[in-house]
C-alpha positions, 0 to 999 in steps of 0.5 A: 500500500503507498501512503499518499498523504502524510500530516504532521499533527503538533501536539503539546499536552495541552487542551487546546491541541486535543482540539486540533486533534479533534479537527483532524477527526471531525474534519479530514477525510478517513481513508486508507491513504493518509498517515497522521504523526502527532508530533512533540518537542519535549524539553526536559532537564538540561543535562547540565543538571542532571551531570551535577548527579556527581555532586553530593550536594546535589545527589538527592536534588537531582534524583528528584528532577529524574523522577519529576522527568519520567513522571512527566514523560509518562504523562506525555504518553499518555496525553498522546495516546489519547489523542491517538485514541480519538482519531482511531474511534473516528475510524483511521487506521491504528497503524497509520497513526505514529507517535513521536516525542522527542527530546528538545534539540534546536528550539522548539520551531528548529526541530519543527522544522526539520521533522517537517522535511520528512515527507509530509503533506502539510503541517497541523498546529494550533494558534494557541498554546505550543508548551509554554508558548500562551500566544504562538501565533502571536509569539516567534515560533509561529512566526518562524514557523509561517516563515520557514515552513514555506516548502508545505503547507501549514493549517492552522486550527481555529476555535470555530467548531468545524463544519464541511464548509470551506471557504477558497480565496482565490486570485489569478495568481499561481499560488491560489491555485496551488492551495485550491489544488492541494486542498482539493486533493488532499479532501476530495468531495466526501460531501464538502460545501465550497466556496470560491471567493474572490474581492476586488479592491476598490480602485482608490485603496489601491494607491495610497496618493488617492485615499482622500477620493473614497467619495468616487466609485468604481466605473462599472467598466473596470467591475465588470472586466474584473468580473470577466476576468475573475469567472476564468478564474472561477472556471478553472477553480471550479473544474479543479474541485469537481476532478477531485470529487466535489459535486457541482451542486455544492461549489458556489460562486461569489465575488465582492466587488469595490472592498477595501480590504481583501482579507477583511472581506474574506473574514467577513464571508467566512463569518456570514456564510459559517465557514469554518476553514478558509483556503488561502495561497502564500502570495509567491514563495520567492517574496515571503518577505512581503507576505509577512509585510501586509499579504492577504494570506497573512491578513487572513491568518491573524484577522480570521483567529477564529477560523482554521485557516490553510496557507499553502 
């Protein structure tokens, strides 16, 4: 049998990353082509402490950090296993479901990063609570990790309970159309609503110079040969989800016109319509310095905290 697929889960012993657990299972498709490793970094003792096991002195100080160690080692295990347990009572497969813990080697995003190049399909992780780390999204590990991790894609799971809605955000760019493929292929159909969504600025968002003339509007000369523009787009998107297995009848349409901000329009649909994951593609991987400077795909990311947001 090939193994088609390959997510790394990040796990943490935390509440907050049984959820993610919890999206994988409720919201990823069960088959017998996809392998889940729920992955932690664990810190442990610094061996600069436990080599201090010499000293008699610190003997007996020592040897309860050892056994603090294994308690919490056991505890991990233990954690994991649950969450093991979840995804096996949804149905996938025990013995495509690997669990991996591993000693602090690099940093916490460093070790990330490397076990990342092993093969797989995309990178699981939750916005909040990585260890220690109360604000990951917010802190520099994720930040390292949006900016490292460019070679796959990252979802980041949100607090929205998931739902077989999937907003996809797409542009003419080649990187929206790599996301739309990646999530396409990786869910099929299997009943998934989608959306393909697209906004158009408004002209005098566009350059900054012209920001005091909001009080003009857009010619319908330029809406509508965005519109014609965006429905190739739209076409091809919509071509790309029905060969993967989406039905016609549950691909729909729909494009803002004269926004003033892109992200904020995607966020504001996600919110109207009860989408919980939002597709979005890193605006050119050669550029991710600009990405992290103000890209929608990055706007979307912070904007949209509640929801499960694909970067890919």
């Amino acid at each position: 049998m090939t193994i088609q697929k390959k997510l790394l889960v990040l796990v943490d012993g935390s509440e907050r990353s049984i959820q993610t657990v919890n999206y994988v299972k409720d919201f990823m498709p069960v088959d017998d082509n996809t392998q889940i490793v729920l992955f932690h970094v664990f810190s442990g003792i610094s061996e600069e402490y436990l080599e201090l096991s010499d000293n008699p002195k610190c003997h007996s100080d020592v040897r309860i950090l050892r056994e603090r160690l294994v308690a919490h080692q056991r505890k991990n295990w233990q954690y994991i296993e649950r969450a093991k347990n979840i995804l096996v009572s949804r149905g996938f497969s025990e013995r495509l479901i690997e669990i991996k813990i591993q000693s602090l080697k690099q940093g916490v995003a460093r070790d990330i990063i490397n076990e990342a190049k092993n093969g797989y399909s995309a990178v699981v992780l939750r916005r909040r609570g990585m260890g220690a780390l109360k604000s990951i999204i917010l802190g520099s590990v994720a930040v390292k990790l949006l900016q490292s991790l460019t070679f796959i894609p990252i979802i980041i799971v949100g607090q929205v309970p998931p739902v077989k809605k999937i907003l996809f955000a797409v542009d003419t760019s080649p990187a929206s159309m790599k996301a739309v493929e990646f999530a396409a292929s990786l869910l099929g159909g299997r009943g998934y609503e989608a959306c393909v969504f697209h906004a158009i600025l408004n002209v005098w968002t566009i350059d900054s110079e012209l920001s005091g003339m909001n009080d003009l509007q857009m010619s319908n000369n330029f809406i509508e040969a965005f519109k014609s523009k965006a429905a190739i787009t739209f076409k091809t998107v919509k071509d790309m989800l029905m060969k993967s297995g989406f039905e016609s009848e549950k691909i729909s349409e729909k494009i803002i016109t004269a926004t003033s901000s892109r992200s904020g329009a995607i966020v504001e649909e996600a919110e109207d319509s009860g989408y919980s994951t939002i597709v979005v593609g890193r605006r050119g991987l050669s550029k991710i310095e600009a990405f992290f400077m103000g890209r929608v795909g990055h706007k979307v990311v912070y904007g949209g905290k509640k929801f499960t947001v694909w970067v890919v």
